[in-house]
SEZA-560815 format. One record per residue: x, y negated, z of N, C-alpha, C in turn. Coordinates in Angstrom, 1 decimal. Example, Ala and Ser with C-alpha at 12.3 -4.5 7.8 and 13.67 -1.06 7.14 Angstrom:
+--------+--------+--------+--------+--------+--------+--------+--------+--------+
|   n.xx |   n.yy |   n.zz |  ca.xx |  ca.yy |  ca.zz |   c.xx |   c.yy |   c.zz |
+--------+--------+--------+--------+--------+--------+--------+--------+--------+
|   13.2 |    5.7 |    7.8 |   12.3 |    4.5 |    7.8 |   13.2 |    3.3 |    7.8 |
|   12.8 |    2.2 |    7.1 |   13.7 |    1.1 |    7.1 |   12.9 |    0.0 |    7.9 |
+--------+--------+--------+--------+--------+--------+--------+--------+--------+
***
This chain:
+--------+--------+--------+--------+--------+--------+--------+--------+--------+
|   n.xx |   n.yy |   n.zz |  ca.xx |  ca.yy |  ca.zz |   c.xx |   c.yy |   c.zz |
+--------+--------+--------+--------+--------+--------+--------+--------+--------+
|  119.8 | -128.5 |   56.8 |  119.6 | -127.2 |   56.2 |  119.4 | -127.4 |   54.7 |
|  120.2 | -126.6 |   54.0 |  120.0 | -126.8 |   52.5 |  118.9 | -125.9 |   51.5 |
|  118.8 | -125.5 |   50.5 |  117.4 | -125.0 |   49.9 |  117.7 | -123.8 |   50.1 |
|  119.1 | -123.5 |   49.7 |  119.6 | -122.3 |   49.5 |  119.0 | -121.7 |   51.4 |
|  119.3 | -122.1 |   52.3 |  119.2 | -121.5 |   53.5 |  117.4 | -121.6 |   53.8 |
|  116.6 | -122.5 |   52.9 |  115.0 | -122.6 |   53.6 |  114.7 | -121.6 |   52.7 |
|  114.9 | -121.0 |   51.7 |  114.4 | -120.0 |   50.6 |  114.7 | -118.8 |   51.1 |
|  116.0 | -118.9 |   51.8 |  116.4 | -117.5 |   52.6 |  115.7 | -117.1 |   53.4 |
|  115.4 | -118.0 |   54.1 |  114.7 | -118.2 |   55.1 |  113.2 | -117.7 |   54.9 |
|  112.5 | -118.3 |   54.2 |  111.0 | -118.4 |   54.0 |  110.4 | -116.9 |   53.3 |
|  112.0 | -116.2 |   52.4 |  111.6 | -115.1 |   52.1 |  112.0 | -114.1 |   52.9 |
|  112.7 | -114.1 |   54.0 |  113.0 | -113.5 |   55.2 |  111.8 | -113.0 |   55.9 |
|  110.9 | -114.2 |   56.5 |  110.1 | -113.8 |   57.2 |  108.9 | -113.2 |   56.2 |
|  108.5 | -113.2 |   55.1 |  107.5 | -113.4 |   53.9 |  108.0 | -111.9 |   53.9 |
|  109.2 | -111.2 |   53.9 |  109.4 | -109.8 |   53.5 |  109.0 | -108.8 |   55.3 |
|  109.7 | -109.2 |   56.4 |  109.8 | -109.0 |   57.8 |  108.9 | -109.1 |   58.3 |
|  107.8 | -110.0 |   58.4 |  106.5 | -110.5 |   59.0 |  105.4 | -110.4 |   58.8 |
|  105.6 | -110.5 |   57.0 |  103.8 | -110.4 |   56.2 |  104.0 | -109.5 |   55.8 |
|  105.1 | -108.4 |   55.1 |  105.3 | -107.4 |   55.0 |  104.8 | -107.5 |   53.2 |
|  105.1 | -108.5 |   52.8 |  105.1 | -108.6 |   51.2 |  106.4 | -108.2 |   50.2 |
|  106.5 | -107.4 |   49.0 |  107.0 | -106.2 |   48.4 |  108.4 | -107.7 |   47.9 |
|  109.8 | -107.6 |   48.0 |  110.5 | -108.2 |   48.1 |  110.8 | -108.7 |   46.6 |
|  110.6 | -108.0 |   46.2 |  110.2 | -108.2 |   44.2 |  109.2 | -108.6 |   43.7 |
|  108.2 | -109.3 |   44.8 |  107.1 | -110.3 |   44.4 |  107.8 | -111.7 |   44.5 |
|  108.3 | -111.4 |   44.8 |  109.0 | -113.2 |   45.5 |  109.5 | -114.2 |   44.7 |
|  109.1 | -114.7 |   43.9 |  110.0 | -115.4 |   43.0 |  109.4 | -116.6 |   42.8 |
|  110.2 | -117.8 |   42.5 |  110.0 | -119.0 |   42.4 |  109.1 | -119.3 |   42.0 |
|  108.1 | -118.6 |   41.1 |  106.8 | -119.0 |   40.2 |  105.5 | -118.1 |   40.8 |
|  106.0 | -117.6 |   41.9 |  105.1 | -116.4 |   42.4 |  103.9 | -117.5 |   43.0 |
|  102.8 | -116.9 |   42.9 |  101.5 | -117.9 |   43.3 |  101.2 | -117.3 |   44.6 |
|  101.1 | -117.8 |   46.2 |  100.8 | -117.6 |   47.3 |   99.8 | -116.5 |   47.5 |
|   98.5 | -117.2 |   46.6 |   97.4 | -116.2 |   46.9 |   97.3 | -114.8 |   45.8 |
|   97.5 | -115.3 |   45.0 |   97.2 | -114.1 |   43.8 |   98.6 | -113.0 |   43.8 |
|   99.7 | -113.4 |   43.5 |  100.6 | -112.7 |   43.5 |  101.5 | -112.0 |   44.6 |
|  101.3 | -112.8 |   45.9 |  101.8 | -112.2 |   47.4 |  100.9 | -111.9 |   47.9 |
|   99.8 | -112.1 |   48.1 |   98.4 | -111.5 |   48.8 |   98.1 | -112.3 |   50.1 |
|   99.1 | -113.7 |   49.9 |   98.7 | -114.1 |   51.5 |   97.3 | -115.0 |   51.4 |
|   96.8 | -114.7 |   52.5 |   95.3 | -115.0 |   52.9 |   95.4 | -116.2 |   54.1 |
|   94.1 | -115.9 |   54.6 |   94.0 | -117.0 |   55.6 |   94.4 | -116.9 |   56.5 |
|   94.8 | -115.2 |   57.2 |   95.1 | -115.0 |   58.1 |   96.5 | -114.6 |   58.3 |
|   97.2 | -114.8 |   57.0 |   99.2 | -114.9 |   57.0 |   98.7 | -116.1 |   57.1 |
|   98.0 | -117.1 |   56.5 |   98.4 | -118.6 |   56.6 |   98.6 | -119.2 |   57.9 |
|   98.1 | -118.8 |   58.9 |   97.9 | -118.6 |   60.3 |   99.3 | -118.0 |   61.2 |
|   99.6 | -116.8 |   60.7 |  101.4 | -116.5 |   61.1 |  102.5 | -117.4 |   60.4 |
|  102.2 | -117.5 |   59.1 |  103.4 | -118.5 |   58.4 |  103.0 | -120.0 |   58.9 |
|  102.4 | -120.6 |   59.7 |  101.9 | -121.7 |   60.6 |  103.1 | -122.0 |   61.9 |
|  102.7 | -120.6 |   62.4 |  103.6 | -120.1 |   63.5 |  105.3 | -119.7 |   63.1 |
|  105.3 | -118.9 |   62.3 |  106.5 | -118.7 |   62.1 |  107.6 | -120.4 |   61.3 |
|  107.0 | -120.9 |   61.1 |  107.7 | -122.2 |   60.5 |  108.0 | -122.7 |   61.9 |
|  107.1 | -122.7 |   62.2 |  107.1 | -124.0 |   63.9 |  108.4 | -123.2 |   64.4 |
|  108.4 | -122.0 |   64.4 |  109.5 | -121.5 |   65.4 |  110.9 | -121.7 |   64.5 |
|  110.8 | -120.9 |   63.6 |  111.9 | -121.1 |   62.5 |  112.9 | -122.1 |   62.3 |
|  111.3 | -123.3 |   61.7 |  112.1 | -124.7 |   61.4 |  111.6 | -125.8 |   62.4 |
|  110.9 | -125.8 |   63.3 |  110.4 | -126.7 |   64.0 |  109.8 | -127.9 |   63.5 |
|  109.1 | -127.4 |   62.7 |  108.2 | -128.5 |   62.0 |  106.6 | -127.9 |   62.0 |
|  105.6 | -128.9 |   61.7 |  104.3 | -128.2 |   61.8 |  103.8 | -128.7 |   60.8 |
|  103.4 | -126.8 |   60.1 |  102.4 | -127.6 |   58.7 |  101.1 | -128.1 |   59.0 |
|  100.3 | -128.5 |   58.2 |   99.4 | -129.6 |   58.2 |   98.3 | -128.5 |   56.9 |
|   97.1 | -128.3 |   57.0 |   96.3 | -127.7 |   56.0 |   96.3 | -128.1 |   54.9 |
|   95.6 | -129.7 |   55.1 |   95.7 | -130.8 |   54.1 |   96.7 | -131.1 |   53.4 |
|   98.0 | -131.1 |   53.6 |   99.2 | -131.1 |   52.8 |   99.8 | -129.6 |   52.3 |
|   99.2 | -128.6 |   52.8 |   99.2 | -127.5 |   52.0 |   98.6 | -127.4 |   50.8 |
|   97.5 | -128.1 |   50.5 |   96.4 | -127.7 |   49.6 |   97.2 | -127.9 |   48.3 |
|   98.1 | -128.4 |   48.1 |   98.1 | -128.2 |   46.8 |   99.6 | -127.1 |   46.3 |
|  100.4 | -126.6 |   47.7 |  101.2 | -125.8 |   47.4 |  100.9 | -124.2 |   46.6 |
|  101.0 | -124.2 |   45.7 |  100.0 | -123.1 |   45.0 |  101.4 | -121.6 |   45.1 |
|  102.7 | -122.4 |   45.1 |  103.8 | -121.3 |   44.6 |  105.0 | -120.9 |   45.4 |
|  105.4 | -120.1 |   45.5 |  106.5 | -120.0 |   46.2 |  107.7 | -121.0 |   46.5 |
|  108.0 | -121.7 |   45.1 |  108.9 | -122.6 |   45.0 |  108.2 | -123.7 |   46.0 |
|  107.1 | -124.2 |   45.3 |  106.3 | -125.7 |   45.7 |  106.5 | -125.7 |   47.3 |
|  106.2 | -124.0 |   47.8 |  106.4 | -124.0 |   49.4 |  107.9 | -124.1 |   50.0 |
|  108.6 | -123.7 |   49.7 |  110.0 | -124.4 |   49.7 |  110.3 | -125.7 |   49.3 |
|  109.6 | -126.4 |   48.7 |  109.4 | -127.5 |   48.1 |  109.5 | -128.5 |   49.4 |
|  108.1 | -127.9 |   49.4 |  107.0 | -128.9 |   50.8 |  108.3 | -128.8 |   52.2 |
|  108.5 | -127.5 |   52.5 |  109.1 | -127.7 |   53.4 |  110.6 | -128.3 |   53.8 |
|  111.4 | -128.4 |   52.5 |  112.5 | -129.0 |   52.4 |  111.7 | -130.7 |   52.4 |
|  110.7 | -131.0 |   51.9 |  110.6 | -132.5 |   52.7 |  110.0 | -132.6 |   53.8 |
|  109.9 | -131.8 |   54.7 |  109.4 | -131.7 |   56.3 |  110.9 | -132.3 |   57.0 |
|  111.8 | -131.4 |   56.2 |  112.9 | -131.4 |   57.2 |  114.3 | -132.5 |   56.6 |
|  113.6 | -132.8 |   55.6 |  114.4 | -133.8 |   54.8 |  114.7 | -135.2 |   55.5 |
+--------+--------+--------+--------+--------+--------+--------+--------+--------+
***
């Protein structure tokens, strides 16, 4: 899977599932301050990866994904 398809991807469910405004979404957008996800999207985007991409995130190696990009980042080296 290439970036172009994890980005589709990641802002697919981010618009469909967390129900965040599709013109927040951008490569520099900050998780918490600018999309509004909390602890308890952190918890569905958990699940929805596992199903999606079948990989499992980790807390600890979340902590420093702060941006939209960096999360497409992270996940293109799950599956890399």
């Amino acid at each position: 899977m290439d970036r172009k398809e994890i980005e589709a991807k990641v802002r697919n469910f981010m618009i469909e599932d967390l129900e965040i405004d599709e013109e927040k979404i951008k490569p520099d957008a900050l998780l918490k301050q600018d999309l509004g996800i909390d602890s308890l999207d952190f918890i569905d985007i958990v699940v929805i990866v596992e199903k999606t991409f079948g990989v499992k995130i980790k807390s600890e190696e979340m902590a420093g994904v702060k941006t939209f990009s960096a999360f497409c980042d992270y996940l293109e080296s799950k599956l890399g």
